[in-house]
N, C-alpha and C positions, 0 to 999 in steps of 0.2 A: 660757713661751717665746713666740717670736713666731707669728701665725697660722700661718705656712707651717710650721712645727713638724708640725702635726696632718694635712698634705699627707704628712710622711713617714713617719709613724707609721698612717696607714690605706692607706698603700700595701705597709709591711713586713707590717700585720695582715693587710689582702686576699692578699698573697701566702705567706700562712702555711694562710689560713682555706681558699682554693683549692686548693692546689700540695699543700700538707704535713698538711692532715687526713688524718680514719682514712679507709686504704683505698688512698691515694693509693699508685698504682705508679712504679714505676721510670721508664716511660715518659712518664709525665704531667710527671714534673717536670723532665723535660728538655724537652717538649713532644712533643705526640699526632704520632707519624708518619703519615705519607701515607697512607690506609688504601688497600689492594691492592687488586685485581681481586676481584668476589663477581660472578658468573654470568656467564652468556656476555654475550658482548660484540656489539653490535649498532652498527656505523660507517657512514653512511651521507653521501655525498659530492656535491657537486653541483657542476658547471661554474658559470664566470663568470669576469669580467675583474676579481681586486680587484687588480691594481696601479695602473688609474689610477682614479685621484680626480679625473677629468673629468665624473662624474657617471654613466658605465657602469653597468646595473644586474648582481649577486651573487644567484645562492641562498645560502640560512645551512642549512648541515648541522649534523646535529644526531647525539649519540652517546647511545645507553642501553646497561643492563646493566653497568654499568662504574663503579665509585668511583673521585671523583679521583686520578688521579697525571700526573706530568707527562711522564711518557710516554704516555699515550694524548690529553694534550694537544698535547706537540708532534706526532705523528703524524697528528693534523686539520688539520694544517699553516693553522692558523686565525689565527693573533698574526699583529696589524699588517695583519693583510689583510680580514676577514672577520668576519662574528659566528657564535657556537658555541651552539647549545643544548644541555645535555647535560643530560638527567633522570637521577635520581641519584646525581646527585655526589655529594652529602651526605649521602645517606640517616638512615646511622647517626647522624652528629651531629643531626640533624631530629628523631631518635627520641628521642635521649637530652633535648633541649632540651623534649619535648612531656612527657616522665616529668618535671624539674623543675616543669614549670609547674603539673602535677597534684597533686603534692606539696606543692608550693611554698602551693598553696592549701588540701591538705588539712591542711595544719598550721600553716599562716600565720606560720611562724618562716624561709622564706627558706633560701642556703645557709648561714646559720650555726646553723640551728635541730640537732637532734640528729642526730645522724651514724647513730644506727643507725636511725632512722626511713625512711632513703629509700638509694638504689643511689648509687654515687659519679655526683658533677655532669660533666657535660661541657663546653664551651671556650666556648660562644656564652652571651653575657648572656640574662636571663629578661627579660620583660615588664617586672616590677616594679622589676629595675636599672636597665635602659632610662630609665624613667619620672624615677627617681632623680636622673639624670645632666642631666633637663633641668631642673630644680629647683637643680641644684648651678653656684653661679657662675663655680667655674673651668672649667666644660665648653663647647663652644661647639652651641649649642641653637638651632631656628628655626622654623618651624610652617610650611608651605604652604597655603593653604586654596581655595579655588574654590568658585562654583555648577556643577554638573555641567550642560556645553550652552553655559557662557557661555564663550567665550575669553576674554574681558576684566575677567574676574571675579578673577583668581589676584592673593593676596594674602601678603605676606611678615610676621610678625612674627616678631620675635629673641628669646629668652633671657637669662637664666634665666627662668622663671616663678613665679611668687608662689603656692607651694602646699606645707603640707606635704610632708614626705618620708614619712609612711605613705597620704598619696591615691593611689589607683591612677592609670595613667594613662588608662584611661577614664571616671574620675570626672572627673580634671583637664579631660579633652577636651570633655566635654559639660557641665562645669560652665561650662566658658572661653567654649564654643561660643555661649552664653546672653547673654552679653555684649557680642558682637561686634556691630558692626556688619553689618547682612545687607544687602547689595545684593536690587534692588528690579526688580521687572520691570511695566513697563504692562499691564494685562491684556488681555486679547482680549474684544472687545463693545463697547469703548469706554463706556458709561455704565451704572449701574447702573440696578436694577430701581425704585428711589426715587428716578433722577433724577441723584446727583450726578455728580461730574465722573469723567474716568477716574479708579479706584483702583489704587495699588501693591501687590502682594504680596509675600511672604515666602518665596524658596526654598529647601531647608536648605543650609545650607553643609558641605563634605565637606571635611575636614584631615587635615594628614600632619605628625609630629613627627617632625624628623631630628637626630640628633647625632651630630658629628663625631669623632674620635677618642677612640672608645669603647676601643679597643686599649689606648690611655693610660691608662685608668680601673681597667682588667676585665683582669689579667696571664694568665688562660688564655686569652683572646683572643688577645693577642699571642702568647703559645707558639705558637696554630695557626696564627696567620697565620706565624711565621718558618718556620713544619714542610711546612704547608703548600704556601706559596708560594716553595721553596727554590730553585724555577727562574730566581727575578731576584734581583739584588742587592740587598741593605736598601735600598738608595739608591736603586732605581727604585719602592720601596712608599711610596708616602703615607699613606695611614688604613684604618680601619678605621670605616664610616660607616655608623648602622644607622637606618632608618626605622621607626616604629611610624604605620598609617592605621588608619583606622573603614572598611567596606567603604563604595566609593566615594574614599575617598584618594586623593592620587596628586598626582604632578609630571607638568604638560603637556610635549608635544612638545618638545622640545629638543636640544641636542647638547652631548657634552663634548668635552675635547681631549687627555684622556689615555687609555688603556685601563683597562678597569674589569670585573670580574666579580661579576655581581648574583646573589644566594644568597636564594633562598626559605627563610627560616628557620621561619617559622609561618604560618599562614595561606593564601592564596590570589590570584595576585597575576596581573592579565592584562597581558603586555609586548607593545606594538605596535612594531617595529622598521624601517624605511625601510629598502631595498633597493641602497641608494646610497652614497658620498659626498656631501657637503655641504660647500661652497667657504665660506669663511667671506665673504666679501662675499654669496653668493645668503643664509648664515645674517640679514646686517645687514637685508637688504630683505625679509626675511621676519619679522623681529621684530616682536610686539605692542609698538604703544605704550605709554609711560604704563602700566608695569609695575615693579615693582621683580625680577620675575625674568625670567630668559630663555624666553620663551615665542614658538612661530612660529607663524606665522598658515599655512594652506591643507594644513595635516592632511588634511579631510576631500576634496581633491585627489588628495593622493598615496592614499587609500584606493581613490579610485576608477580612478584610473590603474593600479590592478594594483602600485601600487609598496612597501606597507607589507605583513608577514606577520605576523599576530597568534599566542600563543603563552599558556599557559596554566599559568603553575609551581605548581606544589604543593612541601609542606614536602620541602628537599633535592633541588630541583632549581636548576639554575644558568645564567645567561646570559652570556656573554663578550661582550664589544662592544668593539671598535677604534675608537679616536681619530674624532670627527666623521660618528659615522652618528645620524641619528632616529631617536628613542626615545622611546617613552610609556608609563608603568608607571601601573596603576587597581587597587586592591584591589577585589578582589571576596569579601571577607571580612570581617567585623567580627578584629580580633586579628590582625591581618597585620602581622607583622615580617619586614625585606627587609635583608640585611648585605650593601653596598656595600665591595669591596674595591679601592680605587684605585692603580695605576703612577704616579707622577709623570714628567712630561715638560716641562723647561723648553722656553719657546719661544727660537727665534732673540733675539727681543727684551726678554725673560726675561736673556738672559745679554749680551747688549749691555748693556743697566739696567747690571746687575749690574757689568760691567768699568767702565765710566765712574765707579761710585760708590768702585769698588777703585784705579784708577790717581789717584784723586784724593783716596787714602789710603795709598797707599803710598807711601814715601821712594826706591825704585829706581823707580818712575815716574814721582813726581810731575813733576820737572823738566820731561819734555817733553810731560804732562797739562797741564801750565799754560801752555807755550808761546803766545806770540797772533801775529797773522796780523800779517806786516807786509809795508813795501811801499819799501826801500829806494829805488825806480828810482822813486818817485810823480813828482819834482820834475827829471827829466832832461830835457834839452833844452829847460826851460822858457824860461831866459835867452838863445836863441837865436832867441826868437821878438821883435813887433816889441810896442810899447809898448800900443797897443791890446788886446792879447791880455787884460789883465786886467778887461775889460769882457765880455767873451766869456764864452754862457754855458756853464756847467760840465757838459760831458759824465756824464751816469750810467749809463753801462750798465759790466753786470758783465762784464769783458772775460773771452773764454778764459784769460789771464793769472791773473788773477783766482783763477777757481775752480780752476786748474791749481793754484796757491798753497793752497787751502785745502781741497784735497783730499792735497796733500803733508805739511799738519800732519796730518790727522785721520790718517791712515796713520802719519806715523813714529809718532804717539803709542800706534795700536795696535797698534803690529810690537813695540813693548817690552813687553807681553803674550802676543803672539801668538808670537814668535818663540823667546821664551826659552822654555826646554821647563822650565827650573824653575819660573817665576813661571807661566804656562801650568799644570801641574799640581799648586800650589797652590791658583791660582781656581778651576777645575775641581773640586778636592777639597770647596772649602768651596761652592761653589753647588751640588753636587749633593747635601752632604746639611744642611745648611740647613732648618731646618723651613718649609712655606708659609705658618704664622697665628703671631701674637703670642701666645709664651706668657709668663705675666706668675709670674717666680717658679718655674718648670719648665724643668729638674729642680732639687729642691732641694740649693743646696749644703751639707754639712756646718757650711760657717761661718757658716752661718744659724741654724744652733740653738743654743738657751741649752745652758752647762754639764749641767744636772739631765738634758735632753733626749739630750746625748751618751751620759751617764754609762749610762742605761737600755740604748742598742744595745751597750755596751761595746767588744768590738774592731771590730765594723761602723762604731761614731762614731766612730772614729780612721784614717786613709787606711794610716796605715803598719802598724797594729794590725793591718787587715782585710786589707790584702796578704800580712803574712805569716801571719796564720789560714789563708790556701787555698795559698800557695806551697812554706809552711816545714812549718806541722800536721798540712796536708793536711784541713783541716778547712772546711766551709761551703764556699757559690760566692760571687763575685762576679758579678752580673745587672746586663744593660747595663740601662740605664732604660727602661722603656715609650715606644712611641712617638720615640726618637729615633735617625736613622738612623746605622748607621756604616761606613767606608772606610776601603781602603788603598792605596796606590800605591809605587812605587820610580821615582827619578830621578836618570840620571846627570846629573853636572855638568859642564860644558864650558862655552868660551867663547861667549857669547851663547844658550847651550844645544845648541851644535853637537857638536863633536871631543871626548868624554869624555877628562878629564885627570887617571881614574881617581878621583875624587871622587865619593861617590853620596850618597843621602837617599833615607831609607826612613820612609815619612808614615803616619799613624791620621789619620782626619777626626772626628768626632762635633757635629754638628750644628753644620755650619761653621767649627768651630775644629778647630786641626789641634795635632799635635805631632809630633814628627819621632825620628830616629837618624840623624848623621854618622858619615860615616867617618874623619873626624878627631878624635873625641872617642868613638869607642866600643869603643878598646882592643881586645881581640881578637877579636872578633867580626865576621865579613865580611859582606857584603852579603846574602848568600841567609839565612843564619841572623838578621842583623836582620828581613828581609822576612818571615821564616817566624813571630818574636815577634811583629811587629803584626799578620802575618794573623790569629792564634791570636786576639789580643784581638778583633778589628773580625768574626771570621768565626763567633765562640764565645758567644751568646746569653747563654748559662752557662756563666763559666769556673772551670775549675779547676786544680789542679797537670797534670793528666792532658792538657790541652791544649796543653801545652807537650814534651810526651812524655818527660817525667819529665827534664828537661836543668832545671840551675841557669840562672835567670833571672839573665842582668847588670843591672849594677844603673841601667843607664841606660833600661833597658824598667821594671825597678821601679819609675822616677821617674815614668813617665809610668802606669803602673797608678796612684801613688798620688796622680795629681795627677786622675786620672775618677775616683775617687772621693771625695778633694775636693770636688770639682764637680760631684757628683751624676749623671755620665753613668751611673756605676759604684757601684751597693750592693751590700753582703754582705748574708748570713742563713745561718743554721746549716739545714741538710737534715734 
């Protein structure tokens, strides 16, 4: 069958060899909940101004004695405002990841080695998967490297990399590292002891391997990111992003623009944090040239200004950081893996892009998208002037007229988005969950596989097969696909999206494609019960008949279960 074949077939495997091996609990295969409170609790809080972003300085409070949950995260009352250190968040998962990696090597068979050899795996990938994923071409992989001391040393190469899939990846690193080109420094003395001229040396260079949507690859990943992180919508998670450094690694000073929670998974990792907001214009005039990453210059300022607080994670501790504060993460450990969990957050200009590329594909927009500026009155009064006039030369300036005209197109064009609350919470549905990177072939659709390839899944290769194995049998789930977001919305229908005239639309998104339920084609079923089917799908990781609270499915929710899995949003597998 076709490559992408072997895409579906080691993703049903990985989620067999993970989820459904011996051992596996009830709870695992729904995904690991939130793990509760384990000793006292230790909150500790500190004044500051974080609602402006004028550049005011923040303390960062910090919590221990406390395992994640999102109640004692919302109660830091820390989101969007501040950053949060919390040491053991993670503990247990830190524990169980440190038992694979022991094992992992005392038997060098990995998790698919014997099941009664080792204690069941927990959620977070091992070193060696890690390593795997940068090797592997549909992953997206990048290496960071630096002289430690040089700002202007940091260097970017991309992925995949050319190396076996059984080289570890500290062999890949320090085999690679040998290759590189090493930036050179003048030495001090200026000449040497026989005279010649100044000489260059050799300082080692310190890398960091990062790859992106590991979530997508690794399905107990995903489980704990959805278990865990249940306080936000699918649709505000972006990835799942884990770094493996040498100690010394690390990504310079910089900022991002979404919220993100950094997770000490192995190793030892020192986060230096800026006490501030960061305007994104002082971000511009602080950026290192002649870089291919985002690096800012005058760190070693804010250190001494009192403005940066350094921080020190160990395996299962965690950092929360808000949209736009400095950040400098350094391994201080050989074996240091760091799991980046990212919010996505389009920008204002993000979803302008986005409308302009939609009103000039859609058919109720387009007309007044293509509209052009015109200027009926240009030639008034012309013939009232004297015959010389045509020698006269031609005024240019852009009159108030003018711009008053072409600020009335750009406007009607987007009030026919803006205003209609249907076409409005369509674009909305599909740019929020829209993947950010080109996935080439993900997820794979069923009609991508050869016959022999179908025949193998048996009712899971068939869309109608696999709906009614979990609907009618009560048998196996259907699992949304790794890594791709999903939503749901209801919207009345009224004239220009105004006065409901009793018509409504009840929407599913999955990765910017939508499917819907009218109320003029969905027979007896009303509005609250459509809305209740596609919450079931869009809010149910793993669905089963039980999500539906045992009610017969109409068959207009059936069409659209069996059209995600069609389309690969949606696979089956027997429990």
């Amino acid at each position: 069958g076709p490559p992408n074949a072997l895409v579906f077939r080691r993703r049903l495997s990985c989620r067999r060899r993970f989820v459904f091996g011996a051992g596996a609990s009830a709870s695992d295969r729904v995904g690991r909940a939130v793990v509760g409170e384990r000793g006292s609790a230790d909150v500790r809080r500190f004044g500051g101004n974080v609602d402006d972003a004028s550049g005011a300085e923040f303390d960062i409070p910090s919590i221990g004695g406390l395992s994640f949950s999102r109640e004692a995260f919302a109660s830091a009352g820390c989101w969007g405002r501040r950053p949060l250190l919390w040491m053991g968040a993670f503990k247990e998962e830190a524990e169980r990841l440190a038992l694979e990696e022991q094992q992992e090597e005392a038997f060098g068979e990995g998790r698919s080695g014997d099941e009664d050899k080792r204690e069941e795996w927990g959620p977070w990938p091992t070193w060696g998967e890690v390593a795997e994923l940068c090797l592997d071409e549909e992953a997206e992989s990048r290496t960071i490297s630096h002289v430690p001391g040089d700002d202007c040393s940091w260097t970017l190469e991309l992925g995949p990399f050319d190396r076996d899939r059984d080289d570890s990846i500290r062999f890949m690193f320090d085999d690679r590292l040998s290759s590189l080109p090493m930036p050179f420094k003048i030495a001090d003395g200026g000449v040497d002891d026989d005279g010649s001229s100044q000489r260059k040396r050799r300082r080692k260079i310190k890398s960091t391997v990062i790859v992106n949507d590991v979530d997508r690859f690794h399905p107990p990943l995903s489980d704990w990111l959805a278990s865990t992180f249940s306080f936000a919508p699918r649709w505000r998670l972006d990835d799942a992003q884990i770094s493996l450094s040498e100690n010394g690694g690390g990504i310079g000073p910089h900022v991002d623009d979404y919220d993100v929670v950094l997770v000490q998974a192995a190793g030892t990792r020192t986060w230096e944090v800026g006490r501030r907001f960061l305007g994104r214009e002082e971000e511009f005039d602080r950026l290192e040239e002649g870089l291919d990453v985002r690096i800012l210059r005058g760190w070693g300022e804010d250190e001494e200004a009192g403005g940066v607080e350094r921080f020190e994670l160990s395996p299962g501790d965690a950092l929360y950081l808000p949209p736009r504060v400095i950040h400098k993460g350094t391994a201080t450990s050989d074996g240091c893996i760091t799991l980046s969990v990212g919010f996505r957050s389009p920008s204002a200009l993000d979803l302008v892009s986005r409308a302009a590329e939609i009103m000039g594909n859609d058919d109720r927009a387009l007309d007044k998208a293509t509209k052009r500026y015109v200027d009926p009155d240009l030639m008034d009064g012309l013939h009232t002037l004297g015959g010389s006039s045509s020698s006269a030369a031609t005024d240019n300036e852009i009159t108030p007229d003018a711009k008053e005209r072409a600020k009335a197109l750009v406007l009607d064009a987007v009030s026919e988005l803006l205003d209609n609350t249907d076409s409005w919470d369509e674009f909305v549905g599909r740019a929020f969950t829209e993947s950010k990177r080109v996935r080439m072939g993900y997820p794979l659709a069923l009609d991508e596989l050869d016959d022999e390839s179908r025949a193998e899944l048996g009712d899971w290769g068939d869309p109608s097969g696999a709906v009614r194995a979990v609907l009618d049998k009560r048998r196996g789930v259907l699992r949304h696909a790794e890594g791709v977001a999903f939503g749901h919305s209801t919207v009345e229908e009224g004239p220009g999206g105004g006065e409901s005239l009793g018509r409504w639309r009840c929407r599913i998104f999955a990765d910017g494609e939508m499917w819907e339920v009218r109320s003029e084609n969905c027979g007896n079923v009303d509005r609250e019960e459509a809305s209740a089917y596609l919450a079931a799908i869009a809010n149910n990781p793993m669905i089963t008949g039980e999500c539906f609270g045992g009610k017969a499915v109409p068959s207009e929710v059936k069409s659209i279960l069996e059209d995600l899995v069609s389309r690969g949003y949606l696979y089956g597998y027997d429990e």
